[in-house]
N, C-alpha and C positions, 0 to 999 in steps of 0.2 A: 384678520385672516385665520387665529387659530380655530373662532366660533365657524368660520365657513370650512375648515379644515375636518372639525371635529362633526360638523352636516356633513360632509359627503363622502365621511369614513359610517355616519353609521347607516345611510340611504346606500350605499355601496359595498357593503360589507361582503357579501357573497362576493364580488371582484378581488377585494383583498384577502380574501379568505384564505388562499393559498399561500398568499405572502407572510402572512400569519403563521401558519405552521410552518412552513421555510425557517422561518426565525425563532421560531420554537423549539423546533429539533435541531436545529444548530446550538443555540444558545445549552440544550440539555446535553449533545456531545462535548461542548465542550466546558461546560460544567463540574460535566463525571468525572473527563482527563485529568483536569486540573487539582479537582478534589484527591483523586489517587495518586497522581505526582509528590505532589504535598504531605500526602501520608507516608507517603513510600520512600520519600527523602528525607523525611526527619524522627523516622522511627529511632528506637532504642533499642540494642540489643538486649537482651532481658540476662540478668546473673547467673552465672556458672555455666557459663557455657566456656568447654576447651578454646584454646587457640585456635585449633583448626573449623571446631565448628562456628566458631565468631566469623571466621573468614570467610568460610562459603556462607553465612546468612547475608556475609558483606555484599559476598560477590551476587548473589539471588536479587537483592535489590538492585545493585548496581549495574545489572542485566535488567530488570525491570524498570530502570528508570526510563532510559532511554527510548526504550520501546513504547511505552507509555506517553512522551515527551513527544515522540514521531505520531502517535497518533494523536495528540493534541494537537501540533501543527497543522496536521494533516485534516481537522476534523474543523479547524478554525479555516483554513484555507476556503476549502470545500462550502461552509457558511457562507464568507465572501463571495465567493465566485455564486453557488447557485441562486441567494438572495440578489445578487446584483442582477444576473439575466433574469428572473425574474420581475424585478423592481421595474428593469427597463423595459418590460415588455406590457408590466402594467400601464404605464404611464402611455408608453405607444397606442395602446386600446385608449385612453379618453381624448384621443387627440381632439375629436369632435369636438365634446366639452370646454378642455383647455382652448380651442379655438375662440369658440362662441365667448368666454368667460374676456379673452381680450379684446373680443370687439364691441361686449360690452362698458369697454371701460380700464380694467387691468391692463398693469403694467407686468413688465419678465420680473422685475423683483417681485412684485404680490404673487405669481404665479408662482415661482421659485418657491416664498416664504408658505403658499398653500400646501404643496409637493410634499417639503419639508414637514411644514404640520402635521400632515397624514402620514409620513412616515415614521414620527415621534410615537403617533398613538399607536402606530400598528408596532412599532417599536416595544412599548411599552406592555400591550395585548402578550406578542409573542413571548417577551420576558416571563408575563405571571404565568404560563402556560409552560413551560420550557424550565422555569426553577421544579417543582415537582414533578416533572416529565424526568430531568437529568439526575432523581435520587431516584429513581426506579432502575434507571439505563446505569446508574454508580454501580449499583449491586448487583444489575448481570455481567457489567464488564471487570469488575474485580472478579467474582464469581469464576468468569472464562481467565482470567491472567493466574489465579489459584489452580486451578485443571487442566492448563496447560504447563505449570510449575516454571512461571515464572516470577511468581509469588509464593510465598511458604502460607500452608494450611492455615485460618485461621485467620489470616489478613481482614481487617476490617478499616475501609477508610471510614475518616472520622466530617463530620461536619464543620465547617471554619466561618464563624459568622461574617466576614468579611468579603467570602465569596457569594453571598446576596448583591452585594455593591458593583463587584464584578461581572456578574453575569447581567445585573441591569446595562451596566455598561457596553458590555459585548449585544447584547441587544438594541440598545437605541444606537449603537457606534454602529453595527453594519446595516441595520435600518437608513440609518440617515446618509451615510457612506455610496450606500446600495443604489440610493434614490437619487445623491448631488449630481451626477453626470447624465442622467434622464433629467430631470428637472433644469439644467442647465441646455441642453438639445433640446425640451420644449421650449424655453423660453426665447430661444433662438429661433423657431421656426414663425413665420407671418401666417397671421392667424386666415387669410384667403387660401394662403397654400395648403393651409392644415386643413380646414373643409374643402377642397378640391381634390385632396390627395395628389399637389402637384408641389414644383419645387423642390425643395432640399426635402420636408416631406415625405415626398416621395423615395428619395434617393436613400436604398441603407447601408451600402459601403461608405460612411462619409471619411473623409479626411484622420479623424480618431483610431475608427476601427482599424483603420488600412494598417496606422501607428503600430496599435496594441498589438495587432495579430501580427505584424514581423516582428516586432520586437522581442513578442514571447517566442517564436519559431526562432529567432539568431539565439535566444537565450538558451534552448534549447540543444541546438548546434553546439555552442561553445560548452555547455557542459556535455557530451557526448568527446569533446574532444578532449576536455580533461582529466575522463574517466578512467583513458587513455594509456597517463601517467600513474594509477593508483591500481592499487592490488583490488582483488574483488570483492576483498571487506569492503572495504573505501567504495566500492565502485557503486555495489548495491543501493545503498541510500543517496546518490547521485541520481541511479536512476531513477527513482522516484521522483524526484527533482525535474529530469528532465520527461518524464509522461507525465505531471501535470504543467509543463512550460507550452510543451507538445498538444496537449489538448486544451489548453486556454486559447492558443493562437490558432486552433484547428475551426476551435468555435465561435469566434472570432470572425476569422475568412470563410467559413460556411455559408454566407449570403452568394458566394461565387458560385456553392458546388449544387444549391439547391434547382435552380431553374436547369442546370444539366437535368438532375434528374427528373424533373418535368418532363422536358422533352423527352428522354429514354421512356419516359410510363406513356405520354403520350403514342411513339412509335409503336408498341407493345401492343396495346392497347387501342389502335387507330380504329378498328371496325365495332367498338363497343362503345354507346352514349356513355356509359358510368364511370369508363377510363378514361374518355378524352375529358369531362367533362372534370375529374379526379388529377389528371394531366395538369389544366389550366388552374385550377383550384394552386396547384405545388408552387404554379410558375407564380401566379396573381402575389400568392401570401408568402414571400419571402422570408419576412420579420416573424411571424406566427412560425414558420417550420424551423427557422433558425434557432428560436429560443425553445424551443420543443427538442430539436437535436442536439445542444447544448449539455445537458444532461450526461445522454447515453454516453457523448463524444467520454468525456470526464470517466462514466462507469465501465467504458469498455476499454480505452487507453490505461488505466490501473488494472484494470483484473485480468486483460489480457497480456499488459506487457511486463508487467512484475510476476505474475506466476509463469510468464516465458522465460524472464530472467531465473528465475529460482531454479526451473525445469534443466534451462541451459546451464547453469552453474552447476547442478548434480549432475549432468550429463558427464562436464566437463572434469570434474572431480574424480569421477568412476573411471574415464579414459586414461587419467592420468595417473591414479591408485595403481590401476592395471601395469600400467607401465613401468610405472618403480617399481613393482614389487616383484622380485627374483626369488620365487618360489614355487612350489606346487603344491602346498598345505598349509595350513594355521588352524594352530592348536588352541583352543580354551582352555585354562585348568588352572588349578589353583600352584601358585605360585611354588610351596614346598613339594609338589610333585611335580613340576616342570624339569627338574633335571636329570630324570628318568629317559627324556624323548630323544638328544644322544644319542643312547646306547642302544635307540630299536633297530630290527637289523633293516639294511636298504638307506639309511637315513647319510646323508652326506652330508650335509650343512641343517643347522639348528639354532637360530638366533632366537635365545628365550629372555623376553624384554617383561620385566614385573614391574605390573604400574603401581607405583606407591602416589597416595596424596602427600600435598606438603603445603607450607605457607611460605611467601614471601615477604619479609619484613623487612626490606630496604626498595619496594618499587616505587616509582616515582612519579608518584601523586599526590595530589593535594590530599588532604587529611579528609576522612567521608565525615557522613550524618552519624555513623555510626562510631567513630572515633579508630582511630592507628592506623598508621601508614601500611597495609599490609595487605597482603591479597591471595587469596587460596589458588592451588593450582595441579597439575599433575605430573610427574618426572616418568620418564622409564628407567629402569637400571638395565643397562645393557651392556654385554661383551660388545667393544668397535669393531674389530675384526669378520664375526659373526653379523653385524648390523650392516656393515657394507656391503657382507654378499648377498645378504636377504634385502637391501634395499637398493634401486640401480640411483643415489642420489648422492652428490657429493656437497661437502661445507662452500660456502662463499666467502668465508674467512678462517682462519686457524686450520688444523685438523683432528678427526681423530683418534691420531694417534698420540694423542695428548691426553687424553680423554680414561686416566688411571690416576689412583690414590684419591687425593683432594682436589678435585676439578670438574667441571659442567660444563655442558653445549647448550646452547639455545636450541631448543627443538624446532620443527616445523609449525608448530601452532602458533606461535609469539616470537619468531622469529622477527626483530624490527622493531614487536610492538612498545616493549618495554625501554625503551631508551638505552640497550644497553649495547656495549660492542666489545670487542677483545681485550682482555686484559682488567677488564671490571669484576669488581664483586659484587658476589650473592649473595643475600643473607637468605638461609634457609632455616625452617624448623620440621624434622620430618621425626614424626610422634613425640619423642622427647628429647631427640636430639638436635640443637643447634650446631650450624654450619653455615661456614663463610668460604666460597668456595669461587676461585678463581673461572672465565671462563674462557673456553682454550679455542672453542668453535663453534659457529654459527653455521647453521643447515640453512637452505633457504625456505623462503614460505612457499607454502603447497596451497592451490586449491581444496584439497581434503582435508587441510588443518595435521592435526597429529599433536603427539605430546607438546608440554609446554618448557620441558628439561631432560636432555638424558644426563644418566649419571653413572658410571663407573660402577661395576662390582663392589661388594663388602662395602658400601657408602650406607647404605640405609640398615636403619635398626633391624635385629631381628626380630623385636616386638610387633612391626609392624606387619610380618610375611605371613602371620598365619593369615592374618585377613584378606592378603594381598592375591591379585587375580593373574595373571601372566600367560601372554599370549606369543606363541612360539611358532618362527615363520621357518615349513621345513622342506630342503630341498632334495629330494631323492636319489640317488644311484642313476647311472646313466644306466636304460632297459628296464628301470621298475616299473611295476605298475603303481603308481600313487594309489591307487583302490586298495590295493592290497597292504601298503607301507600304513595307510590311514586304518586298518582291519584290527593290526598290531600296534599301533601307537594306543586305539581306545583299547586294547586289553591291557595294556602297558600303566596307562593315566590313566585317571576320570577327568573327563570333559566333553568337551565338543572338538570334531576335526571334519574342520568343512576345505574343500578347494578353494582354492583363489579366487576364482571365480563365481563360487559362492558367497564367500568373504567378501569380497567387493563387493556384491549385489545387496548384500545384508550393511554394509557400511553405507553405502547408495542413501538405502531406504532407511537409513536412522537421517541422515542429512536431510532427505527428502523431507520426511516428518516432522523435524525440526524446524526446515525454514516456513512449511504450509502452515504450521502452528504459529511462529509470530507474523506472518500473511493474515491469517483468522483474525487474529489479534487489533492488526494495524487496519484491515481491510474491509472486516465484517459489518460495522455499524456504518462505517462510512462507506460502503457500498448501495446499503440496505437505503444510506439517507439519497446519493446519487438518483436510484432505483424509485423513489418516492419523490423527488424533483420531476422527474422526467412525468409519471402519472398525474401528477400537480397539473403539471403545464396544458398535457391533454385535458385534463377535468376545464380546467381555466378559460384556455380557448376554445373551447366547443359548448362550454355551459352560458360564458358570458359573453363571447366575442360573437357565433356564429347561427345564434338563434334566428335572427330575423334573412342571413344568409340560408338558413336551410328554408324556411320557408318562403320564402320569393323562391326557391329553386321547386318547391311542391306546388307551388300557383305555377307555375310555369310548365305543368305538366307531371313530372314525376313524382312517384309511389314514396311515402313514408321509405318502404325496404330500397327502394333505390338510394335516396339521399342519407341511409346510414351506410349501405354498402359505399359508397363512394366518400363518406366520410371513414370510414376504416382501411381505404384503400391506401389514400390520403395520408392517414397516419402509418402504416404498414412502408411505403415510401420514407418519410420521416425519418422511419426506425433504421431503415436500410443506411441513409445516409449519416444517421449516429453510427451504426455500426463499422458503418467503411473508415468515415474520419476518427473515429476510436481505433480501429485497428492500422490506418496509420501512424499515429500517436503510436502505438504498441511495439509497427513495427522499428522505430527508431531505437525505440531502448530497449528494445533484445539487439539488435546489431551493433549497438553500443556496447551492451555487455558483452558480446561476440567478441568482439575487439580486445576490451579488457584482460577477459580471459586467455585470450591466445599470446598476446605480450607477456603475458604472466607467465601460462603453462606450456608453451606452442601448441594448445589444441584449441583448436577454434570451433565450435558446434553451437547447432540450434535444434533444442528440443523444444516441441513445442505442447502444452497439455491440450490437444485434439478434442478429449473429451468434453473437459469445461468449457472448452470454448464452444463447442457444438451447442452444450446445452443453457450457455450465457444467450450466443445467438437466440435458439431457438424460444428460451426466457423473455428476451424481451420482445419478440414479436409476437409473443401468446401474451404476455402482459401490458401494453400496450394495445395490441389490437381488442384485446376483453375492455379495457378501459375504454377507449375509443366507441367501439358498440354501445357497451351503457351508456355512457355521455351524450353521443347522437341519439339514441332512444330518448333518453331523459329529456334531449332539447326539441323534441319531435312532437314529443307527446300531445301538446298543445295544439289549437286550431291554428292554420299558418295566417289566416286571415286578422287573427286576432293578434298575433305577431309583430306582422307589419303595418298593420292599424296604431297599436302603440308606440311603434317606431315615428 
């Protein structure tokens, strides 16, 4: 079986051919990831660097790993799923063959053992093809993780001879993986039904599918309800979770939604031979448009519903900023000139909070790659008095009015995260002063994040304030005009004195920027590979599947431009139905994160990015539909007589 394996892998090559690069570019994403993880977790920090700078190069990787780690999941997933519908749709196309092959003789084990054969070698192909594909894609994705800084300058992952073993592995594993449950449903099928196109055969909801696709839809469900309970750190990388649970089971149950839209292109359509004829084509080829919208389901359920979540989460953040914040100015300026802003005249309240860095040396983690328990961070020092009226938020434990001499509050940013609760100690090192510092009160956590400590007056060195920045939130006289209070504060200071509402907007848009940068990160290659399945499947079935089908439809009358028009029409449908089922996928887990966020903050909002998504849409039906054209050209070009003669 492997000699007849290894025949009609290379008489069929063009059929596999796509399966091939499927596994190629899979295998090289997730080659890069693993390669950079590995770097990135077992680097050294290099001699004489301060405490503080050891810390933040700790925290940089330690931020980088993870993001990194998500997109290896994420990029291994993605492999899986697209090579499998794929696999499956290969084997669908020889059912002919696999027929005739049993009634020559073959048993479902030898068929089974051929399947498998041919997917060891394509297995194998895609491997050699996919190890030098993934040190290409190493170096522009460390490259992007350095420019978006969450790598330091300079990062070079290194090569690990062992990762040769693995990525063969990761290749023949989802090869063979990809193949076992097609190969297993061929072998199952009677080979009369299979040339007849009748029987189970025929049928493609079978009994499995129905499984997977609820299964992955309750999985879906259930994490949407436990997102529920988590704050919207937590909630974020759920939802990811639940848009690829959401679009596994969409594509899945896709065979349901396809012959709908049949019928709608037929009704559409009814007085035009190209549509009704383009109508019937949707309905006829279930399995072909199924595995064709598989794809898109996957690349529009991620890119729409995670940049909806990211969108909503900034939304949410900005409404709720707005709302704590009890003032009508904020000041920039450096730290040793902030206690000038007081005394301007109009000025009523002036909480001037100077952010100092520091390290912690008692948080409670395991020991990193990088060696000491310790982790960099940022305190405010603040008057409490002054901070309550400038902020409308109160502690959820202690108060403070405890919050003088030797004592710390867990700020809004880490409020939770660190294990810590009342009455515990800190160890702090802020520039060269050590401190162990009682703490008196916990803030809650804010969608907006915020400091990671405040701290009491005269706590922090004065070594550190020349450098130090401080941002001063001021409330004016009852009849001033803030215009004019802000005219005299910048003649007063140097800095910046923007409104509230400018402040928030500019706080908005650093968040904003932040999360589209580890989105780019997590999203971009594996978008790009989505985006490149989905044109696969078109090239596949219209080069290999539907050649002797166009031309019996040109003997039968119609013009070369008809039967591509109506082969684009065809895939244009297709796209629509990727799009729909991806954008339910999408819409689950923005309303998921709806939810999270409002338990959280009480504001409950959906932003949604209009733009991307217009020009996502409008992407994949110029990329698709250009692919589609070429491909029907390409399988046109030939005499159709000569076509079906070979057939």
């Amino acid at each position: 079986m492997l000699r007849l394996s290894a025949s009609t892998f290379r008489e069929q090559w063009q059929l596999f051919l796509g399966s091939i690069l499927t596994v190629a570019i899979g295998v090289a994403l997730v080659q890069s990831s693993l390669l950079i993880l590995v770097t990135a977790a077992t680097l050294e920090a290099p001699a004489g660097l301060s405490t503080l700078e050891r810390a933040q190069l700790m925290d940089s990787y330690a931020l980088a790993i993870p993001v990194v780690g998500i997109t290896l999941a994420l990029a291994l997933f993605l492999t899986i799923f697209i090579v499998s519908s794929t696999f499956a749709f290969t084997v669908a196309q020889r059912r002919r063959d696999l027929a005739l092959l049993r009634l020559t003789g073959g048993n479902r084990k030898q068929l089974r053992k051929l399947l498998l054969g041919e997917a060891a070698l394509l297995g194998l192909v895609g491997t050699a093809l996919g190890v030098p594909l993934g040190l290409a894609l190493m170096r522009l994705q460390s490259q992007l993780l350095v420019m978006f800084g969450f790598l330091p300058a300079g990062f070079r992952p290194g090569w690990q001879h062992w990762i040769f073993a693995v990525s063969v592995g990761i290749g023949l594993g989802v090869a063979l993986a990809g193949v076992l449950a097609a190969s297993r449903r061929a072998g199952r099928v009677r080979p009369l039904d299979a040339l007849r196109g009748t029987g189970d055969e025929a049928r493609v909801m079978t009994a499995s599918r129905w499984f997977v696709g609820m299964v992955f839809l309750a999985v879906a469900v259930a994490l949407i309800i436990v997102a529920q309970s988590v704050d919207p750190s937590g909630a974020m990388p759920l939802m990811m979770l639940v848009t690829l649970a959401a679009a596994v089971g969409l594509s899945t149950l896709s065979p349901l939604v396809v012959p709908v839209f049949g019928r709608v292109l037929g009704l559409l359509f009814r007085k035009h031979t190209i549509g009704t004829l383009a109508a019937a084509n949707v309905r006829d080829g279930v399995r072909r448009n199924a595995a064709t919208a598989a794809p898109l389901i996957m690349l529009v359920g991620l890119l729409v519903g995670l940049l909806g979540t990211s969108f909503s989460s900034t939304a949410a953040s900005e409404q709720t900023l707005h709302r704590d914040t009890a003032a009508d100015l904020v000041v920039t300026s450096p730290a040793d000139e902030a206690h000038r802003i007081p005394g301007v005249q109009a000025v009523a309240n002036a909480s001037v909070e100077v952010d100092v860095p520091l390290v912690m040396t008692n948080v409670e983690h395991e020991e990193d790659a990088l060696g000491g328990a310790m982790e960099s961070g940022n305190a405010r020092v603040v008057d409490p008095d002054d901070y309550l009226r400038a902020h409308r938020v109160q502690p959820v434990a202690g108060s403070l009015e405890q919050l003088h001499g030797q004592a710390v509050a867990l700020g809004p940013g880490r409020s939770g995260e660190l294990g810590y609760s009342i009455g515990d100690t800190v160890h702090l090192k802020i520039g060269d002063r050590q401190l162990q510092l009682p703490i008196v009160a916990v803030l809650p956590t804010t969608p907006y994040g915020g400091p990671d400590l405040l701290l009491p007056k005269g706590i922090a060195p004065e070594s550190v304030l020349p450098s130090a920045t401080a941002q001063t939130f001021v409330s004016t006289v009852q009849g001033a005009d803030p215009a004019a209070v802000g005219d005299n504060i910048r003649t007063a200071v140097p800095g910046t004195v923007d409104s509230v509402d400018a402040w928030v907007q500019q706080q908005a848009a650093a968040e904003q920027d932040t999360q589209l940068r580890i989105f780019t990160v997590l999203l971009g290659m594996a978008s790009l590979y989505a985006l490149f399945a989905a044109i696969n499947a078109v090239v596949v079935i219209t080069a290999a599947d539907r050649r002797s089908e166009f031309a019996a439809a040109r003997l039968s009358g119609l013009t070369r431009r008809q039967v591509v028009r109506m082969a684009v029409l065809e895939s244009e449908t297709v796209t629509a139905i990727g799009i729909l089922l991806g954008g339910v996928a999408a819409t689950g887990t923005i309303l998921g994160m709806r939810g999270a966020l409002e338990r959280m903050s009480g504001v409950g909002v959906v932003e949604l990015p209009w733009l991307a998504i217009g020009a996502l849409v409008a992407g994949a039906f110029l990329v698709v539909g250009l692919t589609s054209l070429w491909t029907a050209r390409s399988a046109t070009r030939m005499s159709p007589i000569s076509l079906v003669s070979d057939e």
